[in-house]
Residue, then its C-alpha position, 0 to 999 in steps of 0.5 A: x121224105x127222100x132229098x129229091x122230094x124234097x127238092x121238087x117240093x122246095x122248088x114249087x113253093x119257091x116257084x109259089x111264094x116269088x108269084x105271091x111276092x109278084x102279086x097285084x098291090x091292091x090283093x092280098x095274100x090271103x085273095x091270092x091263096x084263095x084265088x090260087x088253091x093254095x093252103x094258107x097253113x102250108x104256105x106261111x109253112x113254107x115261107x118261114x122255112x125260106x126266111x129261116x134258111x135266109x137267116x141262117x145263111x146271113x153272115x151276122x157282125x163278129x161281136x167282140x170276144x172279150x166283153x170288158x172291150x166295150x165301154x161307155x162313157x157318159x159325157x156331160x153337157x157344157x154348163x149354160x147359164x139362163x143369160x147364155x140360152x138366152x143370148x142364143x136364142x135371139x142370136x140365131x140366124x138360122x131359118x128354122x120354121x119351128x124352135x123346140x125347148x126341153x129344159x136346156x135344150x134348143x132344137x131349131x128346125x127348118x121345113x126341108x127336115x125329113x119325117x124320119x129325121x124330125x121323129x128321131x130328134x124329138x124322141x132324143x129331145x125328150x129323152x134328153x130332157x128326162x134326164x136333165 
């Protein structure tokens, strides 16, 4: 296939894939196709070979040269004794609505913490307290 075939047939399913994009919420691509008399086969062909270009094109971060550059280090938790936690917990003037407990740790929560948020900090809590 010469460069100007190729062309044309790029623009054309560029020109279909952005109307697939575009398409009403409540179709699905496989309708759409369908409604539209297109294969499904050339175009998820298509797409990928858009995705692949896009990907190619992405300036991706410069990881370091030399690997020894990057190091971890492991920070102990402040040593508490069962008085102190306890101390803590009656102390609080927070207005948490939910108080969680995972060994030595205390996450209080209040109601305005977003869903993102909230299953962040209960996945590092239990992780947390794994390791403990």
């Amino acid at each position: 296939m010469d460069k100007c075939t190729h062309d044309v047939r790029r623009a054309n399913w560029l020109n279909i894939i952005n109307q697939c994009q575009e398409r009403p919420a409540n179709v699905t691509v496989h309708q759409w196709l369908k409604d539209n008399d297109i294969k499904e086969k050339s175009y998820y062909y298509w797409l990928r070979k858009f995705r692949k270009e896009s990907y190619d094109q992405m300036k991706l971060p410069v990881t370091t040269e030399n690997p020894a550059e990057i190091s971890f280090v492991e920070i102990a938790a402040p040593v508490t004794s069962e008085k102190t936690i306890q101390t803590r917990e009656f102390s609080s003037a927070s207005n948490a609505t939910a108080v969680v407990r995972n060994g030595d740790i205390i996450l209080e929560i209040s109601n305005d913490v977003s869903d993102a948020v909230l299953s962040r900090l209960l996945k590092e809590v239990v992780h947390a307290g794994e390791r403990c």
